[in-house]
N, C-alpha and C positions, 0 to 999 in steps of 0.2 A: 217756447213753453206752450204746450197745451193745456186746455183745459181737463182734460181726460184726466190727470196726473193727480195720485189720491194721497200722495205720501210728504207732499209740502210744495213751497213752491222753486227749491233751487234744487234738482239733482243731484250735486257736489255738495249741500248741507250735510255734513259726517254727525253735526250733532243729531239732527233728526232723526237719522238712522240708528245711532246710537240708542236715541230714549226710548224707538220701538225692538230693539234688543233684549232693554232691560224687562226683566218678568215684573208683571205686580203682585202687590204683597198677597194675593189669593195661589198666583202662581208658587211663588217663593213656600207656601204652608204644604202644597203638592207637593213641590219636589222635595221639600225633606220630608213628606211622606214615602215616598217614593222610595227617597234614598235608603230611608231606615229601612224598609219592606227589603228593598234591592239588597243592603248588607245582609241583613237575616237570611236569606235566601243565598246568598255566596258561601258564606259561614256554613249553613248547611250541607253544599254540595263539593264544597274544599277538599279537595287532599289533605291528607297531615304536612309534608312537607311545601304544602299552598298555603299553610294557614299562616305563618307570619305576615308576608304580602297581600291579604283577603280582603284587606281595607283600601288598599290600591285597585287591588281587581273589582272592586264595589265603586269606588269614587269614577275608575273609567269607563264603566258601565253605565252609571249616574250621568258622566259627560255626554258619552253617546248616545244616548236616550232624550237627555236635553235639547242638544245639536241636533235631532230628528225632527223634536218636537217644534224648535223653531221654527227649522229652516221649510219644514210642508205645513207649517202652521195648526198645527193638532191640537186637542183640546188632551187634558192632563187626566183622562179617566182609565188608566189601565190597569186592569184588577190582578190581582195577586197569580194567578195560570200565568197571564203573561210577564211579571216579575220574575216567576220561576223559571222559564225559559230564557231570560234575557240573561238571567246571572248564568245556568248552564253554559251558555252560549260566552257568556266572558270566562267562565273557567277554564273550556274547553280552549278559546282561544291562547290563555296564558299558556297553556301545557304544549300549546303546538309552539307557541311563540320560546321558551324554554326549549324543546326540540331542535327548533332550528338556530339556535345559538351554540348547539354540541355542532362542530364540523360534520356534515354527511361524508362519509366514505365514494368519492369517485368511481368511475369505475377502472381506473389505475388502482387504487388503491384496492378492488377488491381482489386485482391479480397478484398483490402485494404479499409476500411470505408475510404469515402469521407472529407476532414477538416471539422468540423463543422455537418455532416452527420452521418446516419447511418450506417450497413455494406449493406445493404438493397440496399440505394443510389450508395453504390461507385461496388456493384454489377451488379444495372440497367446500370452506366456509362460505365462502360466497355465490356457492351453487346453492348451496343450503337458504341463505338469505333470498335471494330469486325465490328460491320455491315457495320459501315461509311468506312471502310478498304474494306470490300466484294464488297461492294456496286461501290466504286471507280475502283475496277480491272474490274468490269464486263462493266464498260462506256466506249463509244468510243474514243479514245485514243485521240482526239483533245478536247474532251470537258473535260475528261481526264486529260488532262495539264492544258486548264484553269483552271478548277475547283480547280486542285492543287495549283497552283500558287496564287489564289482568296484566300483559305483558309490557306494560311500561310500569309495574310493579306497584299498581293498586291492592289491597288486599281486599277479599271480596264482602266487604260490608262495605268498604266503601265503590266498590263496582255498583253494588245495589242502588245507595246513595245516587250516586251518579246518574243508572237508567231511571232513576223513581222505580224500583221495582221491590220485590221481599226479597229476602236475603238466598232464602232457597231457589225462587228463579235465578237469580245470579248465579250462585254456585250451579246450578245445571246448566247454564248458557255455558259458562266458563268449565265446566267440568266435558258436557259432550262438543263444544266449539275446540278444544284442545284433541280430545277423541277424531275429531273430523280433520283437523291440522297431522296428526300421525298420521292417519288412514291416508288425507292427499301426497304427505309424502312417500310416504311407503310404494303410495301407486306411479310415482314419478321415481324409483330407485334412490330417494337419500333420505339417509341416516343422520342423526349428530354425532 
């Protein structure tokens, strides 16, 4: 053992580690400040079809924010901007995490005849997807997000919602980002 050593004096003490884990009761009044800031904030930026799970996506946001706040040893002072970013940032996460729960389409599967189609069909589709994918990385990265959000079948107030923006820029991100999606494919020869 050295002297140097500030945290007790047997390394393998679990309790001591333990009781610097636990928050104190100033900590504990924070983070349910926090939390409740963090829910309101989730709630607001929600999909409709998010909103039964919002409590969940608020509580793992609350966890992760906690687990940050320990383990780099942070003091508990983050104003309401940065609450608003951290629930974005867990809703957004949910939606992707929902996404990769539906099976992605291989790329076997995109040469795959169509249900009810030919191999012809589900050949044209999957050229179409390529491009609707090309097409999207090459857009500016706000219309970009709209457009993303639009076509995982947001409607556009809650697109708004989502960028923090007025309803009107949304609908023109979303109205000329869809305008710039035909015009790229059009210039690439496909159709739907």
């Amino acid at each position: 053992m050295t002297g140097a050593q500030t945290w007790g004096a047997d390394p393998y003490d679990w309790h001591a580690a333990m009781r610097r884990l636990l928050p104190t009761p100033e900590q504990d009044r924070d983070f349910e400040r926090i939390h409740r800031v963090l829910s309101a904030c989730v709630y607001k930026v929600c999909p409709r079809d998010l909103l039964p799970v919002a409590d969940d996506i608020a509580q793992t946001a609350s966890t992760k924010l906690l687990a940050r706040v320990r383990a780099e040893g942070l003091e508990v002072d983050y104003g309401p901007g940065y609450l608003w970013k951290v629930a974005n940032h867990a809703v957004i996460d949910e939606i992707r995490r929902r996404q990769r729960r539906i099976e992605e389409p291989s790329e076997d599967a995109d040469q795959a005849p169509a249900p009810g189609g030919d191999a012809a069909q589900g050949e044209h589709r999957a050229r179409i997807l390529r491009g609707v994918r090309a097409c999207l990385s090459e857009a500016k990265p706000d219309r970009r997000a709209a457009l993303g959000l639009y076509l995982q079948g947001m409607k556009l107030q809650e697109v708004a919602k989502s960028l923090r923006c007025e309803a009107k820029r949304a609908d023109n991100l979303v109205h000329r980002g869809l305008a710039a999606l035909r015009a790229c494919l059009d210039k690439k020869g496909l159709r739907p």
